[in-house]
matplotlib code that plots the C-alpha trace (Angstrom):
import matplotlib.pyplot as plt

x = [12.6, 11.7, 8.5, 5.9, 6.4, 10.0, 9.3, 6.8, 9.6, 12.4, 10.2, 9.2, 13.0, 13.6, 10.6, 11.9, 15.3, 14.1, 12.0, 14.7, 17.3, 14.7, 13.8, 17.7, 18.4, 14.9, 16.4, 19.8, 18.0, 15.7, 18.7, 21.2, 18.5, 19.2, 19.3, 18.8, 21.7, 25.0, 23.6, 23.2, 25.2, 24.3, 26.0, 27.5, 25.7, 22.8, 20.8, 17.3, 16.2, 12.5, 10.4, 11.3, 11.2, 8.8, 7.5, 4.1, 1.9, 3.6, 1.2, 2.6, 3.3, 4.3, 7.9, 11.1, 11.8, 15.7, 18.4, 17.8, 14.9, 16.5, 16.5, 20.0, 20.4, 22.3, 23.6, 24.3, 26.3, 27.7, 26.6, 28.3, 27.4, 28.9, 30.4, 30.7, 28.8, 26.6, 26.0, 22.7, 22.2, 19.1, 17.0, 14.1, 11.4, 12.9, 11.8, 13.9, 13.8, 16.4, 16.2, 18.4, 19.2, 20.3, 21.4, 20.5, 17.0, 17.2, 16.0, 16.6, 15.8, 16.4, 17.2, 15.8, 12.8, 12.2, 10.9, 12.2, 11.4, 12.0, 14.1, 14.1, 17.5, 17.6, 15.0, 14.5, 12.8, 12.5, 12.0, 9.8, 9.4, 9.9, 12.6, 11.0, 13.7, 16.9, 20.3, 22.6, 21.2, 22.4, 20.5, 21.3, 20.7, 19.0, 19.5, 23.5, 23.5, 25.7, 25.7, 25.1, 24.3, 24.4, 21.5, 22.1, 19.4, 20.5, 17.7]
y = [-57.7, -53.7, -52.9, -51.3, -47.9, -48.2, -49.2, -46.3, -43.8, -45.3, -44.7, -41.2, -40.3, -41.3, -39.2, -36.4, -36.7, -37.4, -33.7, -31.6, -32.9, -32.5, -29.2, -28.0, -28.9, -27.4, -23.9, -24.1, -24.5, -21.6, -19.2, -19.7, -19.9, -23.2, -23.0, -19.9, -17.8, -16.1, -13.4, -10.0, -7.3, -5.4, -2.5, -3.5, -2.7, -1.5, -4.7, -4.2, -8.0, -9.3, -8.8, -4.6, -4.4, -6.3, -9.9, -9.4, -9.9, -13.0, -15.9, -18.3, -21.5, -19.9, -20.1, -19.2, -15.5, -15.7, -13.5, -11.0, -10.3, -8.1, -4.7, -3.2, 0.4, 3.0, 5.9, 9.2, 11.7, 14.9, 13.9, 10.5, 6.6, 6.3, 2.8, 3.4, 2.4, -0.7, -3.3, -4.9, -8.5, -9.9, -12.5, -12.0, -12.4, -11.4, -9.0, -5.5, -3.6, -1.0, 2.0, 5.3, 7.5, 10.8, 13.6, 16.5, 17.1, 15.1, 12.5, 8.8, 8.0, 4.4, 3.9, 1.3, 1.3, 5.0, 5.1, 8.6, 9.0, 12.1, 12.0, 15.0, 15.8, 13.3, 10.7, 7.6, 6.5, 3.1, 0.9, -2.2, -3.3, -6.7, -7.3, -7.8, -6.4, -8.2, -5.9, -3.4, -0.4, 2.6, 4.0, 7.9, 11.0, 12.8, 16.2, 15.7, 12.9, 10.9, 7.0, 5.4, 1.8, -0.3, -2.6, -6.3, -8.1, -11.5, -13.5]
z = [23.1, 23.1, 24.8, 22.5, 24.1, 23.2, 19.6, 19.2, 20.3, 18.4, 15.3, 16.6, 17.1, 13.4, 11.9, 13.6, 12.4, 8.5, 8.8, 10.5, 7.5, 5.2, 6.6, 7.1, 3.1, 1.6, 3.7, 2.1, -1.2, -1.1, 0.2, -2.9, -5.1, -6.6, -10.5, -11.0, -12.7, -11.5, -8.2, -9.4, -9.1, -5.9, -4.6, -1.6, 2.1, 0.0, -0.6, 0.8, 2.1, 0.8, 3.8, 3.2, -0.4, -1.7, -2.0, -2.0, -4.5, -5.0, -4.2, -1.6, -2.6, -5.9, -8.0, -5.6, -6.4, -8.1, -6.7, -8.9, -7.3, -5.0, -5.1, -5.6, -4.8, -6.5, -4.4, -6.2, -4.3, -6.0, -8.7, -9.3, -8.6, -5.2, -5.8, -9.6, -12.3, -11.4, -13.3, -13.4, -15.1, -16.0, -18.2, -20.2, -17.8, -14.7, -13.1, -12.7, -9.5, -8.4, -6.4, -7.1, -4.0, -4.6, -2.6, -5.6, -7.5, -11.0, -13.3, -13.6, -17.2, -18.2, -22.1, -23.9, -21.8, -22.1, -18.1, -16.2, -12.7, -11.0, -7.5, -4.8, -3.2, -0.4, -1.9, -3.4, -6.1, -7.2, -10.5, -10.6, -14.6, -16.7, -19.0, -22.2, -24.4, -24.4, -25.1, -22.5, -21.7, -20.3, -16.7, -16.3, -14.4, -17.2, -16.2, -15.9, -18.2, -16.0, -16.5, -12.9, -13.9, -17.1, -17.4, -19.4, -20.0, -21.8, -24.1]

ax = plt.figure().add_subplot(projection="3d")
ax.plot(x, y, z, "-o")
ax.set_aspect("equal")
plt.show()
């Protein structure tokens, strides 16, 4: 027969083991961002993580932000999308947040939603709006008129 001390630390051993899995699987769900869509398209290496862009004002405990909740950044340089035209996917609901970097003076005007910002040479500005208006529309410097992203935004 097991002493009561025994007992009392065989149960002890399997409560911890029950909240580390339970604890290891809840972390792999909140990473991938289980059930929410395909991940968005993000220019690579300039992904900004939550903690620098931007979770608050959510209220804890609240729904799991979804992937697209990351802020994907557009670098402009000479004129041009660095990595190309992005492409930025969405649903109706989510929220949009990008950021544009630029190294000359312009515009970014995004059509569709008829928001302009204006960027310095060397800054960045940044877009924070919902997607209530489902179609593709185009994201441009306005002053050159060059496309740098094409924004989806599925119904």
């Amino acid at each position: 027969m097991q002493s009561n001390g025994a007992r009392a630390l065989l149960a002890l051993t399997a409560v911890v083991i029950v909240v580390v899995g339970f604890l290891i699987l809840r972390g792999e769900d909140s990473e991938v961002g289980v059930g929410s869509a395909d991940p968005p398209a993000v220019v690579p290496g300039q992904e900004d993580s939550a903690a620098a862009g931007g979770q608050e004002g959510k209220p804890a405990g609240g729904p799991k932000p979804k992937l697209t909740d990351a802020l994907t950044t557009i670098v402009v340089t000479d004129g041009a999308p660095a990595d190309g035209v992005a492409d930025l996917e969405y649903e109706v609901g989510d929220q949009i947040r990008f950021a544009v970097e630029s190294d000359a003076a312009d515009e970014v005007h995004v059509h569709g939603y008829d928001l302009e910002e204006a960027v310095g040479a060397g800054e960045r500005v940044e877009f924070d709006f919902p997607a209530e208006l489902d179609g593709i529309y185009e994201v441009e410097m306005h002053e050159s008129e060059t496309p740098i992203a094409e924004l989806t935004i599925n119904p």
